[in-house]
N, C-alpha and C positions, 0 to 999 in steps of 0.2 A: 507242400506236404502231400504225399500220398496216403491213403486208405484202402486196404482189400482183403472180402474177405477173410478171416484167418490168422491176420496179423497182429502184430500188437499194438492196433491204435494207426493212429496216424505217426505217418513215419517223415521228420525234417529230412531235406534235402535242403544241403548248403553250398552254394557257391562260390568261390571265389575268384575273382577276375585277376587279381594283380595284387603281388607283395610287394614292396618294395619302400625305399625309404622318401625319392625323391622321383617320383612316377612323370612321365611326359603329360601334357595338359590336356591329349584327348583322353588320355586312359583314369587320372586322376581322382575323379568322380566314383571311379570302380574300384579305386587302391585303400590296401590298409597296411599299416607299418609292421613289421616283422613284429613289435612288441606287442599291436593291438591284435595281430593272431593268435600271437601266444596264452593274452586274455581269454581271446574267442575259446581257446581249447583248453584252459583251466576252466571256466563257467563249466561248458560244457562234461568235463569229466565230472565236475560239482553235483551235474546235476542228476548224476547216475545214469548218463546214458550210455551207447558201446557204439562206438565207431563201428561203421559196417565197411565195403564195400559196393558198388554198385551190382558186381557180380552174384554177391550174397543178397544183395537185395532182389535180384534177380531171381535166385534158388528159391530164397524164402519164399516171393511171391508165387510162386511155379510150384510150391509145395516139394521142392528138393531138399531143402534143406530147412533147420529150425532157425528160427529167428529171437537174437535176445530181448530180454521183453523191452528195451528204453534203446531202441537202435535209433540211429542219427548217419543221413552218408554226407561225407566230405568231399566237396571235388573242386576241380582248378580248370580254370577258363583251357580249351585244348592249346592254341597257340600262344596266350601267354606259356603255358605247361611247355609244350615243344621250345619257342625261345629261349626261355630259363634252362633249360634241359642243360643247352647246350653251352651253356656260361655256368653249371652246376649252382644256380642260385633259385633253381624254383621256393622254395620256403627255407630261409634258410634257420639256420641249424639252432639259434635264440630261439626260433619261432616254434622250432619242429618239439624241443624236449623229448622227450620216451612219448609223444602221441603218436608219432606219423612216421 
């Protein structure tokens, strides 16, 4: 979590390494199945927060922009992200619903 200033609070920062159903055995440990994302981002909407951005978190903290009060940022390992890119399965579409 970040705190600064201004903000509203400390702000989660989530990670994700790897979606996938049946993940290679070094990546494993960092994998979560398309359905347990989809959890992840029901809780999440549950719990009244607003997906940001890293860029918006960027503003907000820089005083560019306002920031919602229960922000949360979402993000995906860079070259897991790049890989999947390129086979269009980075989170797929179960997982994704109207969040992402």
């Amino acid at each position: 979590m970040t705190t600064t200033p201004g903000t509203p609070g400390p702000i989660p920062v989530l990670l994700y390494h790897c979606v996938a159903p049946d993940p290679s055995a070094w990546i494993a440990p960092f994998t979560v199945s398309a359905a347990a994302l989809r959890r992840h981002l029901e809780i999440i909407t549950a719990s009244g927060r607003t997906p940001i951005t890293l860029s918006q978190l960027r503003d907000g903290i820089g005083g560019q922009a306002a920031l919602p009060a229960q922000p949360v940022v979402i993000t995906f390992d860079e070259e897991q992200w790049r890989a999947k890119q390129r086979s269009h399965q980075c989170v797929p579409a179960e997982a994704r619903g109207d969040f992402l």
